[in-house]
Structure formats: C-alpha cells, structure tokens
N, CA, C and O atoms as a printed pandas DataFrame, in Angstrom:
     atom_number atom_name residue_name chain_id  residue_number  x_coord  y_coord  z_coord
0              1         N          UNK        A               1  -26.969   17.522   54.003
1              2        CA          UNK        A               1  -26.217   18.746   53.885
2              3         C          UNK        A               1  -27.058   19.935   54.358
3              4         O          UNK        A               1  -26.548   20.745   55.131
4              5         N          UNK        A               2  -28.509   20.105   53.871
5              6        CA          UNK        A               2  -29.174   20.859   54.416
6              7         C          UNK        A               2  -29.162   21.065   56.206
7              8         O          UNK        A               2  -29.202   22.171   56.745
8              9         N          UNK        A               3  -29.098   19.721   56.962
9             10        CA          UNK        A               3  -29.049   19.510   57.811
10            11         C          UNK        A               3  -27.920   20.532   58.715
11            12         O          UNK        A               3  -28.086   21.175   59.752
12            13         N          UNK        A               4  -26.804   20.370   57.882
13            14        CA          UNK        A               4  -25.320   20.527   58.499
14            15         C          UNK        A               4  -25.370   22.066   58.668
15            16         O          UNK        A               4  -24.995   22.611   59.706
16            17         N          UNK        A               5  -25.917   22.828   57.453
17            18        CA          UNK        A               5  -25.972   23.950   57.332
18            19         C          UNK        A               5  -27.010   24.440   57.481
19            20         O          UNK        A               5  -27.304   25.420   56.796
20            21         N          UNK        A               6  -27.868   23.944   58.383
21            22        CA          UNK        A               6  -28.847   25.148   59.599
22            23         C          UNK        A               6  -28.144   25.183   60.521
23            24         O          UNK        A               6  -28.010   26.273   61.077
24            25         N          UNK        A               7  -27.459   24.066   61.014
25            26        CA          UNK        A               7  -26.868   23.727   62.331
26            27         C          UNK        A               7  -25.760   25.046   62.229
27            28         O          UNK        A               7  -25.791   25.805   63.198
28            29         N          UNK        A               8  -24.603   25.440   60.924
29            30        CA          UNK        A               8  -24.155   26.067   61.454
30            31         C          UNK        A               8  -24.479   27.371   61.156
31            32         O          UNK        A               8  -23.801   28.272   61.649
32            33         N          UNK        A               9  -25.696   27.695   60.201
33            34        CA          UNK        A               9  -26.167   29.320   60.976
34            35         C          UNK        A               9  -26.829   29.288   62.120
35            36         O          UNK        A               9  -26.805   30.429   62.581
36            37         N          UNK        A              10  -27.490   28.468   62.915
37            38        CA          UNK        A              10  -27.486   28.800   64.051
38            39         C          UNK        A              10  -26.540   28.806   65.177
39            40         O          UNK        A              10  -26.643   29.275   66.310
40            41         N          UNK        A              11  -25.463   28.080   64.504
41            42        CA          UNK        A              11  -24.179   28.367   65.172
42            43         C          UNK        A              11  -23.637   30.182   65.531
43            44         O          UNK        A              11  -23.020   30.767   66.421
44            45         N          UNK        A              12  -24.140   30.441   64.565
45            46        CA          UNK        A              12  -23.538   31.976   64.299
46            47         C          UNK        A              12  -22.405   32.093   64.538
47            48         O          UNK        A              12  -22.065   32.688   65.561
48            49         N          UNK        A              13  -21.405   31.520   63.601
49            50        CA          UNK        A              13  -19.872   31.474   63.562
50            51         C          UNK        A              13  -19.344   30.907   64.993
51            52         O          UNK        A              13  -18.200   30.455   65.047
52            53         N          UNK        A              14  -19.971   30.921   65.875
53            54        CA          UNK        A              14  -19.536   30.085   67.022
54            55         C          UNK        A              14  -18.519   28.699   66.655
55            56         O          UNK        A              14  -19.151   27.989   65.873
56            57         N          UNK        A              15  -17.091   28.064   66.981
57            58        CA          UNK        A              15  -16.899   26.680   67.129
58            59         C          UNK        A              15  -17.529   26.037   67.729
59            60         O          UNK        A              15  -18.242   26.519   68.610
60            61         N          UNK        A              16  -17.487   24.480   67.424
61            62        CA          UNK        A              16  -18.093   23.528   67.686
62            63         C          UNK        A              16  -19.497   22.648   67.562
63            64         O          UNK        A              16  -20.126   21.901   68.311
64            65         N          UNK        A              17  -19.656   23.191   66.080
65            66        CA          UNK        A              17  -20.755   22.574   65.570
66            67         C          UNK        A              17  -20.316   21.079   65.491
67            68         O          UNK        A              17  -19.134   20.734   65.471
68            69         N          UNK        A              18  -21.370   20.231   65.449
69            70        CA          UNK        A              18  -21.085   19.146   65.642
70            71         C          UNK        A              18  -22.309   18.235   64.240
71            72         O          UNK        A              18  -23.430   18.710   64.059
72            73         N          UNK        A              19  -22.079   17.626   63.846
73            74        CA          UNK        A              19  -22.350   17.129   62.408
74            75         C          UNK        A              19  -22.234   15.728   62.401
75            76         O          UNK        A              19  -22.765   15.119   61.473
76            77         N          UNK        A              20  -21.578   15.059   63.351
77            78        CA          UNK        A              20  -20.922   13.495   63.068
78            79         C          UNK        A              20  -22.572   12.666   63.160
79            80         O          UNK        A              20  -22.603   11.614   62.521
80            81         N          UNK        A              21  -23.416   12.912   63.621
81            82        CA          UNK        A              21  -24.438   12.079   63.682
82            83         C          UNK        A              21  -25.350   12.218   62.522
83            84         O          UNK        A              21  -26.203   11.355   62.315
84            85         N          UNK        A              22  -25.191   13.510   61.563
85            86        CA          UNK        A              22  -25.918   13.498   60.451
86            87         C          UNK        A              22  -24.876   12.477   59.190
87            88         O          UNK        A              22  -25.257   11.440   58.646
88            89         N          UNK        A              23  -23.893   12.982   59.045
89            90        CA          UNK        A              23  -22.648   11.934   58.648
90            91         C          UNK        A              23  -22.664   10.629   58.949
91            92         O          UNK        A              23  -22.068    9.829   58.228
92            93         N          UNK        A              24  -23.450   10.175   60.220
93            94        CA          UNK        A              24  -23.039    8.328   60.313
94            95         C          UNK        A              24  -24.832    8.476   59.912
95            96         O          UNK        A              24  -25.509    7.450   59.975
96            97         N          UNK        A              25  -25.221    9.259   59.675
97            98        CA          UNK        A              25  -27.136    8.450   58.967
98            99         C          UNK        A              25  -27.112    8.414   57.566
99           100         O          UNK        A              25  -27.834    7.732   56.841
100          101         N          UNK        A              26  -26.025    9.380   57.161
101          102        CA          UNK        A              26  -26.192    9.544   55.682
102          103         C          UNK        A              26  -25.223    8.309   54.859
103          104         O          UNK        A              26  -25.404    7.746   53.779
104          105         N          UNK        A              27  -24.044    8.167   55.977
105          106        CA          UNK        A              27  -23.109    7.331   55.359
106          107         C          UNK        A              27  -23.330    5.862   55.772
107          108         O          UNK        A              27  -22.554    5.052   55.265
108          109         N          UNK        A              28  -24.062    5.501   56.428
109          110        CA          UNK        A              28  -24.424    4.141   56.964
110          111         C          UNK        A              28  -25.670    3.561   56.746
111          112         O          UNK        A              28  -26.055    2.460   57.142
112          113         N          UNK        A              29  -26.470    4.666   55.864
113          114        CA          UNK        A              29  -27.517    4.077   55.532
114          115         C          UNK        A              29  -27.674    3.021   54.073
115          116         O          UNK        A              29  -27.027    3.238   53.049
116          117         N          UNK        A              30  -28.378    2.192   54.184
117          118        CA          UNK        A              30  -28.850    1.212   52.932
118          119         C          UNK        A              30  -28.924    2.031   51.615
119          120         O          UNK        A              30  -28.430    1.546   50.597
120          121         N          UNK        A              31  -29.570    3.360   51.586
121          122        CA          UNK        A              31  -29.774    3.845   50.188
122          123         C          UNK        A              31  -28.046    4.550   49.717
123          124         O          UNK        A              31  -27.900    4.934   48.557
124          125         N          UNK        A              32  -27.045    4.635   50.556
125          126        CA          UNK        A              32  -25.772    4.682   50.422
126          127         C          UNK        A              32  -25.002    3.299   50.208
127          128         O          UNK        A              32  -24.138    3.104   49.353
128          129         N          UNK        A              33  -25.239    2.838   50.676
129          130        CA          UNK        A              33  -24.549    1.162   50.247
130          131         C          UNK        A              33  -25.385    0.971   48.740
131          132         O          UNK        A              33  -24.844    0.662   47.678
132          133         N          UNK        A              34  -26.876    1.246   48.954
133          134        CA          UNK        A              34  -27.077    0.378   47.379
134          135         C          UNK        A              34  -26.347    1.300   46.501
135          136         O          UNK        A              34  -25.766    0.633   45.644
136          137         N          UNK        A              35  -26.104    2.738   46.338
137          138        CA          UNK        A              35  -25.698    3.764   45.666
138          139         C          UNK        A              35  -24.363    3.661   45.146
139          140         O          UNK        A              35  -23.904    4.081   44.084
140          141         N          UNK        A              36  -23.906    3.124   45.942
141          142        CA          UNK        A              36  -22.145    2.679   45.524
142          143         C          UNK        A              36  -22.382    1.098   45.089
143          144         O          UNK        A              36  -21.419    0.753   44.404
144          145         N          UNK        A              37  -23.268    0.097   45.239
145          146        CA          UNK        A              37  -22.935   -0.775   44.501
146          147         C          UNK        A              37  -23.532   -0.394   43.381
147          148         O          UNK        A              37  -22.802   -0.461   42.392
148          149         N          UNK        A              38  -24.731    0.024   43.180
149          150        CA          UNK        A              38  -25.125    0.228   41.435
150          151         C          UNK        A              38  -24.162    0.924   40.800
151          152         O          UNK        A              38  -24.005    0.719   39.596
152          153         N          UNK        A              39  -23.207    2.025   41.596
153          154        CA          UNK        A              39  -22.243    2.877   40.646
154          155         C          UNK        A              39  -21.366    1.999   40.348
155          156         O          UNK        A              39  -21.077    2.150   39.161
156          157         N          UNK        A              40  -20.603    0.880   40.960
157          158        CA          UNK        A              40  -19.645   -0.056   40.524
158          159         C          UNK        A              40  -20.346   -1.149   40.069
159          160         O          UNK        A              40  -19.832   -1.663   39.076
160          161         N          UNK        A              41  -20.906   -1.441   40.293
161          162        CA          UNK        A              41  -21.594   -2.114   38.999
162          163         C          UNK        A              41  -22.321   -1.689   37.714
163          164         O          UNK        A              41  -22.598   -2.560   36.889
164          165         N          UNK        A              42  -22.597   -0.612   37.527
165          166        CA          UNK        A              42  -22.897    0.412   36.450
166          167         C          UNK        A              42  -24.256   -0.027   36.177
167          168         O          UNK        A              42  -24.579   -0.433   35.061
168          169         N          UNK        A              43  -25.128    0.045   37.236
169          170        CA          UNK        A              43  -26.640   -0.071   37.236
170          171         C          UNK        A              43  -27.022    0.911   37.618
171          172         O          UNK        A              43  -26.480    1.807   38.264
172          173         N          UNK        A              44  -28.332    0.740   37.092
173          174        CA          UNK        A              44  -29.379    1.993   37.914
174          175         C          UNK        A              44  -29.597    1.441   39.563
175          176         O          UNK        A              44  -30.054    0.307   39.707
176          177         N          UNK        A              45  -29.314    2.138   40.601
177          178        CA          UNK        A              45  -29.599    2.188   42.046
178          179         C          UNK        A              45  -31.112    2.227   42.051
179          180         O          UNK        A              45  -31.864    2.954   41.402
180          181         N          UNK        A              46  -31.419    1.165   43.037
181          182        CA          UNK        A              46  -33.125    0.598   43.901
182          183         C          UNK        A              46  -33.005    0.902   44.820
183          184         O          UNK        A              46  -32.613    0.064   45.632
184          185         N          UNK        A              47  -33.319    2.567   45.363
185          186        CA          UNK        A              47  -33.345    2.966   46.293
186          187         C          UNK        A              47  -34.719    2.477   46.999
187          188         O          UNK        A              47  -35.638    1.986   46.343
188          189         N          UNK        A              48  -34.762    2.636   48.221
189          190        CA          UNK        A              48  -34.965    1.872   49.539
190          191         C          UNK        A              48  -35.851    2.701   50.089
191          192         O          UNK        A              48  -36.913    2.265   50.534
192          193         N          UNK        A              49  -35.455    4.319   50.140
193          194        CA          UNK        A              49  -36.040    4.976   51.086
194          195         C          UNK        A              49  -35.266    5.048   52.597
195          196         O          UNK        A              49  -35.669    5.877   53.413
196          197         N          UNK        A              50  -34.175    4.174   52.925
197          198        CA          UNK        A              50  -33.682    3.942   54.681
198          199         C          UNK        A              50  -32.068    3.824   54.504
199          200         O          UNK        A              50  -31.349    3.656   55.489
C-alpha cells in the first residue's frame, strides 16, 4: 500500500497510475496464501518472508 501511494503522489493527480504489478506481488505471494489458510483454519500464520 505504501507502494501504491508514492506512485500516486508522484502522479500528482495525473490519470493513469498503474498499481497491477504491486497487486499481483502482494496477492500471489506465499506469505498471502499461508495468511488465508491459517485464517480458515484458525491458526497462527508461518510466515515465509516471500
């Protein structure tokens, strides 16, 4: 998120910030998969670091 939002103050209200590649690292990564299985399984998450 930090990410998203430098991108768009340096946007300076300009369209067309673009974000989808911080979105497929955050959402496709291992410490997101283990994160949703420990929450449905109601464990503590073994994050990974990746």
């Amino acid at each position: 998120m930090k990410e998203i939002d430098r991108r768009l103050a340096a946007a300076d209200g300009s369209a067309g910030v673009d974000a989808d590649d911080v979105l497929a690292d955050c959402y496709g990564s291992a410490d997101f998969r283990e994160g949703v299985a420990a929450f449905v399984a109601r464990r503590a998450p073994r994050w990974s670091g990746s």
